[in-house]
C-alpha positions as CSV (number, residue, x, y, z in Angstrom):
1,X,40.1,132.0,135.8
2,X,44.0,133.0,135.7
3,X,44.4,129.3,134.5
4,X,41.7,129.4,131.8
5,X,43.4,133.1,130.6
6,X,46.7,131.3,130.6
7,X,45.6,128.2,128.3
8,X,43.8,131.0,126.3
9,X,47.0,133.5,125.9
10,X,49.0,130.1,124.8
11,X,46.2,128.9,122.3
12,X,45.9,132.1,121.0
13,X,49.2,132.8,120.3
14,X,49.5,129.0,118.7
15,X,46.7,129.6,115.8
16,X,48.7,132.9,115.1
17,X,51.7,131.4,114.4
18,X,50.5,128.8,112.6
19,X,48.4,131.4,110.6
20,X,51.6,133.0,109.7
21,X,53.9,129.9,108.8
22,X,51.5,127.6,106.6
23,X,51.7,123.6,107.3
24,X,53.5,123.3,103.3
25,X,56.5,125.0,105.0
26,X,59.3,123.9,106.9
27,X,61.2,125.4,109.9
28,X,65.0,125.8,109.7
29,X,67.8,126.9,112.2
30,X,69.7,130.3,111.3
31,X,72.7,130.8,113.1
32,X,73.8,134.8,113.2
33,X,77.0,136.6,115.5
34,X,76.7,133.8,118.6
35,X,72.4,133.3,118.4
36,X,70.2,131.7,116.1
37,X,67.2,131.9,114.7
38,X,64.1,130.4,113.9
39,X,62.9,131.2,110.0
40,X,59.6,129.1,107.9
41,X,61.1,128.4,104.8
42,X,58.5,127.8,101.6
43,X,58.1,127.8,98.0
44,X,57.0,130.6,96.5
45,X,57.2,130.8,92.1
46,X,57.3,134.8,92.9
47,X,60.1,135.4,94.8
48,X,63.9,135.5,92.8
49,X,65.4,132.3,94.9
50,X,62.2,130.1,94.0
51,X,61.1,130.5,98.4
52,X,60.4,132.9,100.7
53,X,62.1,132.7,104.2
54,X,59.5,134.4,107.1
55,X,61.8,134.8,110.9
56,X,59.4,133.1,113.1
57,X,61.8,133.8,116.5
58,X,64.5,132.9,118.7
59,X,66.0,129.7,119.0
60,X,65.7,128.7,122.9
61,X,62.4,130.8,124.2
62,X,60.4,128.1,125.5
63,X,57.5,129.8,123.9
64,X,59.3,129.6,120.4
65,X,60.3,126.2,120.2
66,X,57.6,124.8,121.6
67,X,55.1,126.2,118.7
68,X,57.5,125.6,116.2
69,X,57.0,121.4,117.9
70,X,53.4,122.1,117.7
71,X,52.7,123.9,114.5
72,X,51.2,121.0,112.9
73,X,48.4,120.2,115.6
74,X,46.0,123.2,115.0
75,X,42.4,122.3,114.1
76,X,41.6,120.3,117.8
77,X,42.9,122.9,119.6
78,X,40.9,126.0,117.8
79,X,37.6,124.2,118.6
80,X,38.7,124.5,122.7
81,X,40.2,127.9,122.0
82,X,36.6,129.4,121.1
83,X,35.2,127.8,124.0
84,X,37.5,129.2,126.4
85,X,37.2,132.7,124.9
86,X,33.8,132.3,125.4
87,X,33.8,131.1,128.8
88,X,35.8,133.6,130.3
89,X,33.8,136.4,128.5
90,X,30.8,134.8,130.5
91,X,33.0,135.0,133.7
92,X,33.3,138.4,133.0
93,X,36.8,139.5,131.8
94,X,36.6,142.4,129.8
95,X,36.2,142.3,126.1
96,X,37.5,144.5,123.3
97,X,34.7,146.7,121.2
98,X,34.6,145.5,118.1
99,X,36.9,148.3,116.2
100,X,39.3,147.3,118.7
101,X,39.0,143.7,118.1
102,X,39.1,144.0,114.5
103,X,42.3,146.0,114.7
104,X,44.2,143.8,117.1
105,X,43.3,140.7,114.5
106,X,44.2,142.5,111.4
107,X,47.7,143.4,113.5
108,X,47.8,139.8,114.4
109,X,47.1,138.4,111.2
110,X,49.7,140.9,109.5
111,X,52.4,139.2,111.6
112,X,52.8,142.9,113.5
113,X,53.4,141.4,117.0
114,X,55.9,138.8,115.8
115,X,58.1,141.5,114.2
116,X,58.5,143.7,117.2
117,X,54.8,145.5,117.6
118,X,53.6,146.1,121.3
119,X,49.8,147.0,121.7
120,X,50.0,149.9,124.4
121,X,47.5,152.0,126.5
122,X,44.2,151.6,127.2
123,X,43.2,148.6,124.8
124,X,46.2,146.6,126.0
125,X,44.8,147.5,129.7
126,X,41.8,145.0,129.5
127,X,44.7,142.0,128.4
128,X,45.9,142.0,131.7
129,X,42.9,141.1,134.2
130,X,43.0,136.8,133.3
131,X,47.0,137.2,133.8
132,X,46.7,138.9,136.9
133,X,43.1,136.6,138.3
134,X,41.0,139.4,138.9
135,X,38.6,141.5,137.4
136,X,39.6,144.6,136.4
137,X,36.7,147.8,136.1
138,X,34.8,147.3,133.3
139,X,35.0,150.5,131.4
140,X,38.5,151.9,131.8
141,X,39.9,150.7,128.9
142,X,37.1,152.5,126.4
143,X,38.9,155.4,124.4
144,X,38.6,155.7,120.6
145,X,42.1,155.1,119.8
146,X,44.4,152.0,119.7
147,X,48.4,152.3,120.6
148,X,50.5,150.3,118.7
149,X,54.4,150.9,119.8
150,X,57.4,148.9,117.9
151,X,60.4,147.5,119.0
152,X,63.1,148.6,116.7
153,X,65.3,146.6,116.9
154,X,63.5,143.3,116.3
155,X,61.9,145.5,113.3
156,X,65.9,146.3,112.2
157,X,66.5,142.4,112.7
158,X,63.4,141.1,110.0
159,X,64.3,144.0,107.9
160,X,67.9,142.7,107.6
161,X,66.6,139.3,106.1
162,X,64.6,141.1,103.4
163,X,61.3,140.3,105.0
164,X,58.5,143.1,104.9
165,X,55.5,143.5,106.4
166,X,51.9,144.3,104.4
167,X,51.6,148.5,103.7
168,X,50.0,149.9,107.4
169,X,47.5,151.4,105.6
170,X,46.6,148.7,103.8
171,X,46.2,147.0,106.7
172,X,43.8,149.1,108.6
173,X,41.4,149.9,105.2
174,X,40.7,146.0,105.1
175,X,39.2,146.7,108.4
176,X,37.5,150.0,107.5
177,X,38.2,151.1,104.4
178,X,37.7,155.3,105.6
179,X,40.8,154.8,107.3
180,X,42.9,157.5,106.2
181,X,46.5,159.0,107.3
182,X,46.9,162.5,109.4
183,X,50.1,163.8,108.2
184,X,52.5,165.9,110.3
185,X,55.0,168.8,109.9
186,X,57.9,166.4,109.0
187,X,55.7,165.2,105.5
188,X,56.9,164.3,102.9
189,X,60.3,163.6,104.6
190,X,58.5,161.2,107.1
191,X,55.0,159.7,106.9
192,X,52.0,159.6,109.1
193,X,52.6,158.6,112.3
194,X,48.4,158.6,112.8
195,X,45.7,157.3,111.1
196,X,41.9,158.1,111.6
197,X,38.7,156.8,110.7
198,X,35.5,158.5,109.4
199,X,34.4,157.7,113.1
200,X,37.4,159.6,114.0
201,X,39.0,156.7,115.8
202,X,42.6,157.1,116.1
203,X,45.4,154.4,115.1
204,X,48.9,155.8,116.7
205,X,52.5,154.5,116.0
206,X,54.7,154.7,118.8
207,X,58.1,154.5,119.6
208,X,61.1,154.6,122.4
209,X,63.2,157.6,122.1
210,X,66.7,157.3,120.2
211,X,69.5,158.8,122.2
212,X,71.9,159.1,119.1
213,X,69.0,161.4,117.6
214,X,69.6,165.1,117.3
215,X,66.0,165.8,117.8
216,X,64.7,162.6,120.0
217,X,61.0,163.7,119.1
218,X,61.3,163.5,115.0
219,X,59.4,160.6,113.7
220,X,61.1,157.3,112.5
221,X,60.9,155.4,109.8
222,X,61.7,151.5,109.6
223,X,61.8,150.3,106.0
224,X,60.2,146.9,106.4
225,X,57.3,148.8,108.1
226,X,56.1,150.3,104.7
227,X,53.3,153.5,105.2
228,X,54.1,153.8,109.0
229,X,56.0,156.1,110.8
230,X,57.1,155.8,114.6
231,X,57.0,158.5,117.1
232,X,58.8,158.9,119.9
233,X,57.7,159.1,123.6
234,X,58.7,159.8,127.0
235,X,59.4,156.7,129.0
236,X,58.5,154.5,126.2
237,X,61.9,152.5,126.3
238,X,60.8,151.7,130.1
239,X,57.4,150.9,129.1
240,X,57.7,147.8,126.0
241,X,61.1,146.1,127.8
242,X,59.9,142.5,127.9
243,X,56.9,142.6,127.2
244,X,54.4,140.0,127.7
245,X,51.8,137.4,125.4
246,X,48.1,137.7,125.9
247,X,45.4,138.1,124.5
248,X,42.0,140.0,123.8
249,X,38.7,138.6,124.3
250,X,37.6,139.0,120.6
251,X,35.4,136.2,118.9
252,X,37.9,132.9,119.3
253,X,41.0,135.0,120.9
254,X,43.4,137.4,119.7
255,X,47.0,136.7,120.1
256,X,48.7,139.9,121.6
257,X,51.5,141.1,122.8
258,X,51.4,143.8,125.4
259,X,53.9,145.4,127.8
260,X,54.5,143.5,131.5
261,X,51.7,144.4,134.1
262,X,54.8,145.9,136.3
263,X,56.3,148.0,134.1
264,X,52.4,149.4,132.4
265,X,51.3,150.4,136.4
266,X,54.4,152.2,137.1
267,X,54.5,154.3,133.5
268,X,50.9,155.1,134.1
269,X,51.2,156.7,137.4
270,X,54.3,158.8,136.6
271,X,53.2,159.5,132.6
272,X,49.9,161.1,134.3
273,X,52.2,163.6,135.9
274,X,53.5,164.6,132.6
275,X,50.6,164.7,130.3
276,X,50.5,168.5,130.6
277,X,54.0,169.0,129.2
278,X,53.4,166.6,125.8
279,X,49.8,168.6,125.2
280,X,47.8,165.4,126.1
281,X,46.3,166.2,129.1
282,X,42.6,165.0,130.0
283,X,43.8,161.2,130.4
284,X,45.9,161.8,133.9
285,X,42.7,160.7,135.8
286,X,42.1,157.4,133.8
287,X,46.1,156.6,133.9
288,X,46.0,156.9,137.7
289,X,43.1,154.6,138.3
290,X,44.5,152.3,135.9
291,X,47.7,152.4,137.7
292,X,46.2,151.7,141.1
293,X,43.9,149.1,139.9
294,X,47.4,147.1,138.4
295,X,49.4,147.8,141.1
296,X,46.6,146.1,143.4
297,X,46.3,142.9,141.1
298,X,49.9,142.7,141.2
299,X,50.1,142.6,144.8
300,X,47.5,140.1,144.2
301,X,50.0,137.4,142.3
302,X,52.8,138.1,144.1
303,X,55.2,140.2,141.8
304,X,55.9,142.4,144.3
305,X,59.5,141.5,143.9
306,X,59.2,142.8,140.4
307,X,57.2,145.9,140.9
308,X,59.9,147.2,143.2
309,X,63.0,146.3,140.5
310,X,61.1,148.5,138.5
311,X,60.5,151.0,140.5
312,X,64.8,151.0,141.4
313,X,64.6,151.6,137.4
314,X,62.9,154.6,137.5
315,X,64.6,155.7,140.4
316,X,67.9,155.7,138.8
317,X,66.8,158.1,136.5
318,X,67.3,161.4,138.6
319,X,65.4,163.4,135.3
320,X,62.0,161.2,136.1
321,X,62.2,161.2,140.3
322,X,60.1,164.2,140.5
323,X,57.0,162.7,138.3
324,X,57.5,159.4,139.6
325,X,57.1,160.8,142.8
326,X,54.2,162.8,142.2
327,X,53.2,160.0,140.5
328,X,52.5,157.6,143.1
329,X,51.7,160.4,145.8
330,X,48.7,160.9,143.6
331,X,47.5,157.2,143.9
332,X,45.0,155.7,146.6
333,X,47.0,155.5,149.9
334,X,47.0,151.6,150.2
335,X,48.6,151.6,146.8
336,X,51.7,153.8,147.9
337,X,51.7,151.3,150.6
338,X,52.3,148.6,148.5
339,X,54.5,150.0,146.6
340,X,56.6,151.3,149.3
341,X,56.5,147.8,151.5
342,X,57.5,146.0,148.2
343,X,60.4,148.4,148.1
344,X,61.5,148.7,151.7
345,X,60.9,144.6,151.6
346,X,63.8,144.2,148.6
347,X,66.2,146.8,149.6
348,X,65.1,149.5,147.4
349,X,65.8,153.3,147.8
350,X,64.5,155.7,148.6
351,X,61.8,153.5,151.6
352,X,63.2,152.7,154.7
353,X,62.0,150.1,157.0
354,X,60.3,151.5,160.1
355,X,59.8,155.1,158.3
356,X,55.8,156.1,156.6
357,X,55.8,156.2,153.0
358,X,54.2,159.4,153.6
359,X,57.3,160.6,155.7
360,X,59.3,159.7,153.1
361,X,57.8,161.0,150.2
362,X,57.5,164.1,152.1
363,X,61.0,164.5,152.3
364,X,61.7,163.8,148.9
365,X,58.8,165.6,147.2
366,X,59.8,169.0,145.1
C-alpha cells in the first residue's frame, strides 16, 4: 500500500507541474548568488518582454529535475494515476470531503504549493497514512477548516522575479463563490488573514513567527500573495521545515505538500499543551491522538532516528521544554516509550539508558 501511495504522491505531483508549465514552453537554467534555478519560459502577447518566465524549482532536487525530464509524458500516466487513487481509496486510506478536496485542487492548480504553501493541521493529517503504510483512524482529520501555512522565503524568492500568484480570494470563490474574508483589528493596514464560507467553513493563512518583528503576532503581507495575509504561530517555524510531497485522495489525486510526519507528531503533542494560552482550546484532545497515532506509524517505518533529532530541536529550546514535556506525558504510555527509546537509542538528552521515561520525566516535569 506504502508503494502504491508513493507512485501516487509522484504521479500526482507530475500532472501538477505539468498543469502549471504548459507543453508550448520551454525550461531554462537561472543562475542566482552560487544556486540556480529552474524557470518555464513562454510566449505570452500580454506581458511587456513578449514571455512570461514561471520558477518551476531548484536546480539539483531529484524531484525537480526529474519532472522537468518528464514534463512532456503526461496523458499515459494520468490514466494509471486515477486508477491508483481509486485503488487505494478501496484499500481504505482516508479521503478528503469534498470542500476539502476542492480547496486543495484549486491551491494546487493556483501553483500555491510550488511557491512556498504548506497544507497544515488536520486535512494534511489524512496525507500521511500511504507514506507511513498504515491506516490511520478514519475520522480524525474531519474539522471545517483547512490550514494553509507559507514559506516566506520561497514566497520572497518568486516575488523577486516578478511572478504573482492568482488574488486568494479569487481563488477560493471559484470553489464556492460565498466565500468571503473575516477581517481583523489590523484592517485596512493588513488584510484578512481568514476566510469563511456561507457553511462557515474556515480557510486560515498561517505563518512562522519573524524574530526581527517588533510584535511577532501582527499579520504579514507578501506581495506576490495578492488578497492574503499570513499570521503568525507558535512553533510554526518548527512545524513546515522540510516539508514533504503527498497527496490527498480526491478524484484522480491531489498533489500536496504537507509538513514531515516527524516534525507534525511532535508539534501536535506539545501545541495541545498550549492551546489554552492562543484562545483555541477544544482541539488539545484531537492533537494528542493524532500525535500518538503518528508517532506509532513512525515507529512503524523506522524513522526513529529522525523522530528523536527532532525532538533534540525542541529540546534546545529551554522556552518550549515545559509544553513539550507535558506534551508527551499526556500521550498513551507506549508512545512516550517510543519516543524516549528512540532518544536514549541516538544519544539524546534528557533519556538515559537504563533509567524509566517516567523517572525521568518526573524529574524534569514543572
Amino acid at each position: 500500500m506504502s508503494i502504491a501511495f508513493a507512485d501516487l504522491v509522484e504521479s500526482a505531483h507530475e500532472k501538477a507541474f505539468n498543469a502549471r508549465f504548459p507543453d508550448r514552453g520551454t525550461f531554462h537554467k537561472l543562475k542566482r548568488g552560487d544556486k540556480e534555478y529552474w524557470y518555464h519560459v513562454m510566449r505570452d502577447p500580454t506581458a511587456p518582454s513578449g514571455r512570461r518566465s514561471c520558477y518551476a524549482g531548484v536546480v539539483g532536487d531529484p524531484e525537480v529535475d526529474a519532472l522537468v525530464e518528464r514534463h512532456r509524458h503526461e496523458h499515459a500516466r494520468h490514466k494509471l494515476q486515477k486508477e491508483t487513487a481509486s485503488m487505494l481509496r478501496r484499500a481504505g486510506l482516508p479521503a478528503p470531503d469534498p470542500m476539502e478536496g476542492r480547496l486543495a485542487q484549486a491551491f494546487q492548480r493556483a501553483g500555491l504549493f510550488q511557491a512556498g504553501a504548506i497544507l497544515v493541521g488536520s486535512v494534511a493529517y489524512q496525507a500521511y497514512g500511504g507514506i507511513l503504510g498504515v491506516k490511520l483512524s478514519g475520522d480524525l482529520h474531519r474539522t471545517l477548516d483547512i490550514d494553509l501555512a507559507q514559506d516566506r522565503e520561497i514566497a520572497l524568492h518568486v516575488g523577486h522575479t516578478g511572478q504573482k500568484l492568482e488574488d486568494f480570494q479569487d481563488i477560493l470563490t471559484a470553489v464556492d463563490p460565498s466565500f468571503a474574508p473575516k477581517f481583523n483589528s489590523n484592517y485596512p493596514i493588513a488584510g484578512p488573514r481568514r476566510y469563511e464560507n456561507a457553511g462557515r467553513y474556515k480557510v486560515d493563512l498561517l505563518t512562522a513567527h519573524k524574530n526581527s518583528y517588533r510584535d511577532r503576532r501582527a499579520p504579514l503581507v507578501i506581495p506576490n500573495m495578492p488578497g492574503a495575509t499570513l499570521q503568525p504561530l507558535d512553533l510554526m517555524e518548527f512545524l513546515i521545515k522540510n516539508p514533504i510531497r503527498s497527496a490527498l485522495l480526491f478524484e484522480e489525486g491531489v498533489a500536496v505538500v504537507v509538513p514531515d510526519p516527524v516534525r507534525c507528531a511532535l508539534h501536535k503533542a506539545t501545541i495541545s499543551q498550549m492551546r489554552g494560552l492562543s484562545g483555541d482550546a477544544g482541539k488539545d484532545v484531537q492533537d494528542r491522538i493524532q500525535a500518538a497515532e503518528l508517532i506509532k506509524g513512525i515507529e512503524h517505518v523506522g524513522r526513529t532516528s529522525e523522530l528523536a533529532e527532532a525532538w533534540s530541536e525542541l529540546w534546545r529550546d529551554k522556552k518550549l521544554r515545559a509544553f513539550v514535556l507535558r506534551g508527551i506525558l499526556a500521550l498513551p504510555v507506549e508512545v512516550v516509550d517510543i519516543v524516549a527509546r528512540s532518544a536514549i537509542r541516538f544519544g539524546v538528552a534528557p533519556f538515559r539508558d537504563g533509567e524509566a521515561p517516567a523517572v525521568t520525566f518526573g524529574k524534569l516535569s514543572p
